[in-house]
Backbone atoms as SQL, in Angstrom:
CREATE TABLE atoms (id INTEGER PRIMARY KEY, chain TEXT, resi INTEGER, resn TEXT, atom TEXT, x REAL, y REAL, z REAL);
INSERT INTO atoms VALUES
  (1, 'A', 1, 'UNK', 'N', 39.692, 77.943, 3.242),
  (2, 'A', 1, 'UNK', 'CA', 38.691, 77.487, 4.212),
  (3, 'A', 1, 'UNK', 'C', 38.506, 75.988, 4.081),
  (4, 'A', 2, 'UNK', 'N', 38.382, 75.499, 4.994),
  (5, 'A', 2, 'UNK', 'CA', 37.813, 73.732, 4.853),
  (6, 'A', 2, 'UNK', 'C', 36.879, 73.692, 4.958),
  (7, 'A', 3, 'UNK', 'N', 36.631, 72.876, 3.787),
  (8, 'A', 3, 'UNK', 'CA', 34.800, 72.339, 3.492),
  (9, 'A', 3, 'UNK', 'C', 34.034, 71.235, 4.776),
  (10, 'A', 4, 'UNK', 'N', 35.548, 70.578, 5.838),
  (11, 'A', 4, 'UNK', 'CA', 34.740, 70.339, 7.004),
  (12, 'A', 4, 'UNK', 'C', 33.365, 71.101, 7.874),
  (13, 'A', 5, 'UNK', 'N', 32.735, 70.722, 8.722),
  (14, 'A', 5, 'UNK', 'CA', 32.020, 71.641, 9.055),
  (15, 'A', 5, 'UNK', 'C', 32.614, 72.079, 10.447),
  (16, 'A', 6, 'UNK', 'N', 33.241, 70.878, 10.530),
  (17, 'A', 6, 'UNK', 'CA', 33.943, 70.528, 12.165),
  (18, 'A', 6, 'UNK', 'C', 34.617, 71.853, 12.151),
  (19, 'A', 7, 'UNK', 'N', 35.766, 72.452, 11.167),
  (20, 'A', 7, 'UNK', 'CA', 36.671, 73.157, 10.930),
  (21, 'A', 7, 'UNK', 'C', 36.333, 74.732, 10.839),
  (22, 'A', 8, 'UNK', 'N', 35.357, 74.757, 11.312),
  (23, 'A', 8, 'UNK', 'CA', 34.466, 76.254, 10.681),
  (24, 'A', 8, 'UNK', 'C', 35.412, 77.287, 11.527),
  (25, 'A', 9, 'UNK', 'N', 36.017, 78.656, 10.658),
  (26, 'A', 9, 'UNK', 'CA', 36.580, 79.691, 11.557),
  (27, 'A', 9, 'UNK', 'C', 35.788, 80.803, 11.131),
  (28, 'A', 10, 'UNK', 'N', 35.261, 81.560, 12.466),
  (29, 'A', 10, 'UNK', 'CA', 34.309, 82.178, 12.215),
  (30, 'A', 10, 'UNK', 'C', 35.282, 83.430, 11.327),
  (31, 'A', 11, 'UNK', 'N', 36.670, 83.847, 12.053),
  (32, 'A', 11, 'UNK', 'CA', 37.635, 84.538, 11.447),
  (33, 'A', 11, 'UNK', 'C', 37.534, 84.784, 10.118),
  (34, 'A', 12, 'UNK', 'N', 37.432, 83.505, 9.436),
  (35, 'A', 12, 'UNK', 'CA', 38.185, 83.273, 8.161),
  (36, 'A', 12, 'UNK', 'C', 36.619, 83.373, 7.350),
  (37, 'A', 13, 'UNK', 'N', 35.776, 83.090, 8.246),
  (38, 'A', 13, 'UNK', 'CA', 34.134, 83.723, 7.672),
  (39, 'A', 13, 'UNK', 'C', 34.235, 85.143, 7.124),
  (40, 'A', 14, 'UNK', 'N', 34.407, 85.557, 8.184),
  (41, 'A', 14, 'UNK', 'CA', 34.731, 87.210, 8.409),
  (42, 'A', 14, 'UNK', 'C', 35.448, 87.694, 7.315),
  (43, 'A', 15, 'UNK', 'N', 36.502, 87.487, 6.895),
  (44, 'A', 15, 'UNK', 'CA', 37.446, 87.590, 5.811),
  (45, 'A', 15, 'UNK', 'C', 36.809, 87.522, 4.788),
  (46, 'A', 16, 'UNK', 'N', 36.065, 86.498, 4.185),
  (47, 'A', 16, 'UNK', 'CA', 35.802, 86.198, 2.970),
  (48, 'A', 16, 'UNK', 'C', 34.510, 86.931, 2.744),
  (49, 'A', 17, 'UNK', 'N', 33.514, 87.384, 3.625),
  (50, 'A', 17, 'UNK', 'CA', 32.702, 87.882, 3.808),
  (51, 'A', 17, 'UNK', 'C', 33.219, 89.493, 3.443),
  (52, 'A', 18, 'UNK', 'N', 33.984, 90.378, 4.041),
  (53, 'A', 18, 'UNK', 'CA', 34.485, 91.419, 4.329),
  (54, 'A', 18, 'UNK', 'C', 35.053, 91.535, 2.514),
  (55, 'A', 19, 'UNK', 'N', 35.729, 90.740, 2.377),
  (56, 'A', 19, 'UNK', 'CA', 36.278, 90.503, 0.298),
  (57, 'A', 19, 'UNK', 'C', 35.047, 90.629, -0.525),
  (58, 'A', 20, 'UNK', 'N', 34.296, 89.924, -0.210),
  (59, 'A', 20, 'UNK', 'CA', 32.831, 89.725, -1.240),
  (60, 'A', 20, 'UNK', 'C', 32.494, 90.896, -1.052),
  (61, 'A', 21, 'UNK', 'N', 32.368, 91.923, 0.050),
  (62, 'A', 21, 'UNK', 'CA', 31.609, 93.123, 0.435),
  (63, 'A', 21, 'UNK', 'C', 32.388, 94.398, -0.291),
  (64, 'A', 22, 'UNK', 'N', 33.803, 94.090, -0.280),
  (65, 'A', 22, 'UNK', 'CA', 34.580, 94.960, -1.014),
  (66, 'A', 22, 'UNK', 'C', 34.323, 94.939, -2.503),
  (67, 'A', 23, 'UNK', 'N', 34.904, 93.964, -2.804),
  (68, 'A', 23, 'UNK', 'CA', 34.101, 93.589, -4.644),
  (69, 'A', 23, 'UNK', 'C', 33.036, 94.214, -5.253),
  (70, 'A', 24, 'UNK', 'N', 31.756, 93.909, -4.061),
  (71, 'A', 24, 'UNK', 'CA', 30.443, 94.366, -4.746),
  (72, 'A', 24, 'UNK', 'C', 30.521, 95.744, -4.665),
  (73, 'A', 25, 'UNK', 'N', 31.159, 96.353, -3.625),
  (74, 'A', 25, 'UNK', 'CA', 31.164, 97.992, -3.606),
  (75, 'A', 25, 'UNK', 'C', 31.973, 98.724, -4.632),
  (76, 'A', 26, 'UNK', 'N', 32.909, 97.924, -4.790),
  (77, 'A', 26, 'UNK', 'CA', 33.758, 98.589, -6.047),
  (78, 'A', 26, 'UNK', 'C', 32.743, 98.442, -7.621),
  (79, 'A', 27, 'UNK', 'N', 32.303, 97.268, -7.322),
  (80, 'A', 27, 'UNK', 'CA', 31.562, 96.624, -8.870),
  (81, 'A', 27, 'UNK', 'C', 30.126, 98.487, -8.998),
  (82, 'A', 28, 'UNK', 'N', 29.661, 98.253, -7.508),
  (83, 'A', 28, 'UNK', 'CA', 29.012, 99.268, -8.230),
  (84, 'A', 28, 'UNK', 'C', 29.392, 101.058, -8.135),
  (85, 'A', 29, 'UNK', 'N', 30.823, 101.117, -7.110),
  (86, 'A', 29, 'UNK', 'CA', 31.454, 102.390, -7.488),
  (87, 'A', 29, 'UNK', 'C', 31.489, 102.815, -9.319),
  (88, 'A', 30, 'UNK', 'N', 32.470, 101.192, -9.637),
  (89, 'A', 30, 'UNK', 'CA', 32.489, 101.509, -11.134),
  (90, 'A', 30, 'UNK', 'C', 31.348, 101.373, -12.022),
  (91, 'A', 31, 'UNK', 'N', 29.964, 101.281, -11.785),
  (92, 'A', 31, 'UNK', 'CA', 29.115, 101.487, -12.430),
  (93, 'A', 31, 'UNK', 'C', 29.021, 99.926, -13.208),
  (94, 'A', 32, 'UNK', 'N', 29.763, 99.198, -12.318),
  (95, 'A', 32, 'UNK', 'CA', 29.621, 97.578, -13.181),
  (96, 'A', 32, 'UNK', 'C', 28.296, 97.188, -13.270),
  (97, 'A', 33, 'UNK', 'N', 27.644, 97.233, -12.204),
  (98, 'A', 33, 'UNK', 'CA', 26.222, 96.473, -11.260),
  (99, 'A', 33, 'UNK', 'C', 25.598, 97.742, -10.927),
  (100, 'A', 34, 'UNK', 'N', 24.358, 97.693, -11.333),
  (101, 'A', 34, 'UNK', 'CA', 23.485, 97.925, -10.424),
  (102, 'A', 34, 'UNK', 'C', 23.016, 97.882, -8.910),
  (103, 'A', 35, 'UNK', 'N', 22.406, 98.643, -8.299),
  (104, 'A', 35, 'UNK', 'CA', 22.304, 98.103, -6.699),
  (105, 'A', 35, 'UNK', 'C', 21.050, 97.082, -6.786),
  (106, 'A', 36, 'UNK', 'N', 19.870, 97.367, -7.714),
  (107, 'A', 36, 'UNK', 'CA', 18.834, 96.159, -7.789),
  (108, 'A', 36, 'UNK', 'C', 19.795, 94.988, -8.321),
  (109, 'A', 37, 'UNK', 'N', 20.641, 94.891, -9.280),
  (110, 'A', 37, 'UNK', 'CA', 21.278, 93.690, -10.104),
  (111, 'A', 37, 'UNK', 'C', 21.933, 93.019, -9.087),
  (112, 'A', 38, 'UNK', 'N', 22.526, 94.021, -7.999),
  (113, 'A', 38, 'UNK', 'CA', 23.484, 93.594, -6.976),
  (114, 'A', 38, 'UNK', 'C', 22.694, 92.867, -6.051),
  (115, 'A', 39, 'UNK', 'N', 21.728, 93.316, -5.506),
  (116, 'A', 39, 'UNK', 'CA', 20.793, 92.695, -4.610),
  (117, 'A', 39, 'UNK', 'C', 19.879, 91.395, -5.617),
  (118, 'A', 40, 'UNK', 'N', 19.977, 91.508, -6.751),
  (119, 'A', 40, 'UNK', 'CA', 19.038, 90.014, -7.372),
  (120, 'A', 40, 'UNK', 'C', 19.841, 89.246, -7.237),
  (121, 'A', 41, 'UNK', 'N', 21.202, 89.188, -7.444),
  (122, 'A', 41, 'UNK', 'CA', 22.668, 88.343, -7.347),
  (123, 'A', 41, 'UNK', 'C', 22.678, 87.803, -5.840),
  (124, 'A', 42, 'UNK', 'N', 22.930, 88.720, -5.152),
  (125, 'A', 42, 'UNK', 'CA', 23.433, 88.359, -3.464),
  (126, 'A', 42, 'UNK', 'C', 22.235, 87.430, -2.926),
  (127, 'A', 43, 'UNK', 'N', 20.916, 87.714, -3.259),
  (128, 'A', 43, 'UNK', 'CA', 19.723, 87.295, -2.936),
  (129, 'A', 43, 'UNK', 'C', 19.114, 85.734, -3.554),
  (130, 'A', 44, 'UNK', 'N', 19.949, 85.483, -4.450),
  (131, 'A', 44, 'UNK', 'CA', 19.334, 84.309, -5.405),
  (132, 'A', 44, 'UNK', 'C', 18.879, 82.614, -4.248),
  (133, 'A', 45, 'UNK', 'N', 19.728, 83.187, -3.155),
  (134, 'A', 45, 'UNK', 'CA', 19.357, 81.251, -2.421),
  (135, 'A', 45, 'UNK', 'C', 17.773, 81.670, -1.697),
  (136, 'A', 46, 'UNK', 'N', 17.366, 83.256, -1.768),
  (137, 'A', 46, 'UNK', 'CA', 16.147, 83.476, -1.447),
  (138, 'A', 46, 'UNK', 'C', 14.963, 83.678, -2.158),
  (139, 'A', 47, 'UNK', 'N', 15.286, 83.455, -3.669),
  (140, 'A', 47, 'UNK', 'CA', 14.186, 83.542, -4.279),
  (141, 'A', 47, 'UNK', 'C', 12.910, 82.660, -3.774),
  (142, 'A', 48, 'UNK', 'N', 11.864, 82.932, -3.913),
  (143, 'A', 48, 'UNK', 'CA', 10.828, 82.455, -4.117),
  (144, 'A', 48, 'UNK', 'C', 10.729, 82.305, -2.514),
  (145, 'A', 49, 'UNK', 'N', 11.540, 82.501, -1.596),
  (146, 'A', 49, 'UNK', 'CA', 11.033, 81.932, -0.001),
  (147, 'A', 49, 'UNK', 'C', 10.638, 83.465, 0.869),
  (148, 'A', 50, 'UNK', 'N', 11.328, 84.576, -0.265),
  (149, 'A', 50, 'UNK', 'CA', 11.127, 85.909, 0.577),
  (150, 'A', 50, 'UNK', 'C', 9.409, 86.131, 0.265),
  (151, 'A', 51, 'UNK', 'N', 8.723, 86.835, 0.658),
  (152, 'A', 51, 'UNK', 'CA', 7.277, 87.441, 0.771),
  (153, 'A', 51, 'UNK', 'C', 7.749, 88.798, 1.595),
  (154, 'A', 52, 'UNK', 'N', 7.234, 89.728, 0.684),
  (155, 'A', 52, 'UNK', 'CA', 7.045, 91.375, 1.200),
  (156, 'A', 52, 'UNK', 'C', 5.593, 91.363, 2.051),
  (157, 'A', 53, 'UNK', 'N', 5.667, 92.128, 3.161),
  (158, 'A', 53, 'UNK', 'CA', 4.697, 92.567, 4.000),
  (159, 'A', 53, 'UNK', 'C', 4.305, 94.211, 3.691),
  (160, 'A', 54, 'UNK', 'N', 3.129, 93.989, 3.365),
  (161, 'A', 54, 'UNK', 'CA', 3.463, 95.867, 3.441),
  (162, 'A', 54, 'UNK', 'C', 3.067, 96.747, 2.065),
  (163, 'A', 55, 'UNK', 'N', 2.840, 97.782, 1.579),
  (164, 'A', 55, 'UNK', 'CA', 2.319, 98.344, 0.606),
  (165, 'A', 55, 'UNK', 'C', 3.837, 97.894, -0.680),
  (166, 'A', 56, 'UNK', 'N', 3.299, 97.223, -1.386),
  (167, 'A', 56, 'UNK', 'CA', 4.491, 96.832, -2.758),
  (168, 'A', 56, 'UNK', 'C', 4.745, 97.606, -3.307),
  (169, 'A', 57, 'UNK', 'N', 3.900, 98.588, -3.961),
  (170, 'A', 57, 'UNK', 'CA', 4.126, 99.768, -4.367),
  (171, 'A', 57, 'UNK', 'C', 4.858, 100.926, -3.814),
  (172, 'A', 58, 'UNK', 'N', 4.987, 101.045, -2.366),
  (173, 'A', 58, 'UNK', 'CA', 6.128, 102.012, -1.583),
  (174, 'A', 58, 'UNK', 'C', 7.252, 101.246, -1.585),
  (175, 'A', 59, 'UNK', 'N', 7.401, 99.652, -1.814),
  (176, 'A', 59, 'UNK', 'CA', 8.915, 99.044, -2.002),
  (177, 'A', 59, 'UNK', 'C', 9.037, 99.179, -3.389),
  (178, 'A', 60, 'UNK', 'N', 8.578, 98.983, -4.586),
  (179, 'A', 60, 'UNK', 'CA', 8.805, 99.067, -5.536),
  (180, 'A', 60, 'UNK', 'C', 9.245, 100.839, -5.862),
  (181, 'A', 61, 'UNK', 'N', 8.520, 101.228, -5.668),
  (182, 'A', 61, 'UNK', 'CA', 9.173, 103.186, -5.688),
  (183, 'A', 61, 'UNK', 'C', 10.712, 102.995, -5.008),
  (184, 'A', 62, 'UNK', 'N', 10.250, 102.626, -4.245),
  (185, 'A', 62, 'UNK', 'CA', 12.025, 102.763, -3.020),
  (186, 'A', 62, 'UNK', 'C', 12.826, 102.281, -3.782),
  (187, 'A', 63, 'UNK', 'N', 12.947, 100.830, -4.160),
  (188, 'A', 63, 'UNK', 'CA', 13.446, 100.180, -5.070),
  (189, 'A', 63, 'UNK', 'C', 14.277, 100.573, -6.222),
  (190, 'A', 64, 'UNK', 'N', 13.309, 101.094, -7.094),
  (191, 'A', 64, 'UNK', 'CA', 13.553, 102.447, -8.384),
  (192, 'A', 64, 'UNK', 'C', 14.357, 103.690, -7.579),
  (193, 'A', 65, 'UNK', 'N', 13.564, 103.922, -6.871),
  (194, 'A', 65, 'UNK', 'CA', 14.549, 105.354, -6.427),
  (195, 'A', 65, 'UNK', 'C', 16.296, 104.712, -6.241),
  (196, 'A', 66, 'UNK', 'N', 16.691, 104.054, -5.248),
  (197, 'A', 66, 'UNK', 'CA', 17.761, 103.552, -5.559),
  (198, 'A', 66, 'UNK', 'C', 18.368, 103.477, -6.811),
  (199, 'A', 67, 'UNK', 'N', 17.818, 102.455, -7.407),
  (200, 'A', 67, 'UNK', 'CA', 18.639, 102.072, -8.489),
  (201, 'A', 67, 'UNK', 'C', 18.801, 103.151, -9.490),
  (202, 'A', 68, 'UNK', 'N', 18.206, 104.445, -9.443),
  (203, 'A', 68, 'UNK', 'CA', 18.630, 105.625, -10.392),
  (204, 'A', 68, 'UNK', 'C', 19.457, 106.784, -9.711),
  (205, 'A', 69, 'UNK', 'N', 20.060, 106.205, -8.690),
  (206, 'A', 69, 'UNK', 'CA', 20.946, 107.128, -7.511),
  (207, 'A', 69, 'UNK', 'C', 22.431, 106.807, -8.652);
C-alpha cells in the first residue's frame, strides 16, 4: 500500500482489512485471544473517546457471557 494519501485503493483497503479479519478469527478459533482481549486490541485508537449509553451492568453481563463462550 502507499503511505500517499493521494494513492488510496479502496481494493487494497479491502484486502488488508479482510487478512486482519482472518488472523483474529483464527487467533481466537485457536484459543490464542480472547473475544474481550480481541476487542481491547482492535479498539485501542478508541480508548477513552468511547462512552456506553445504557444500563453498564447488562453490557458488562453480555460482555462476560461472551468471553466464557
Amino acid at each position: 500500500m502507499c503511505d500517499d494519501p493521494g494513492c488510496f485503493s479502496s481494493r487494497e483497503r479491502a484486502a488488508e482489512k479482510a487478512e486482519a479479519r482472518a488472523k483474529d478469527e483464527a487467533r481466537l478459533a485457536d484459543g490464542g485471544i480472547t473475544r474481550a482481549a480481541l476487542s481491547r486490541e482492535n479498539g485501542m485508537l478508541l480508548r477513552g473517546k468511547v462512552t456506553y449509553k445504557g444500563p453498564s451492568q447488562r453490557i458488562q453481563r453480555l460482555a462476560k457471557e461472551l468471553d466464557d463462550e
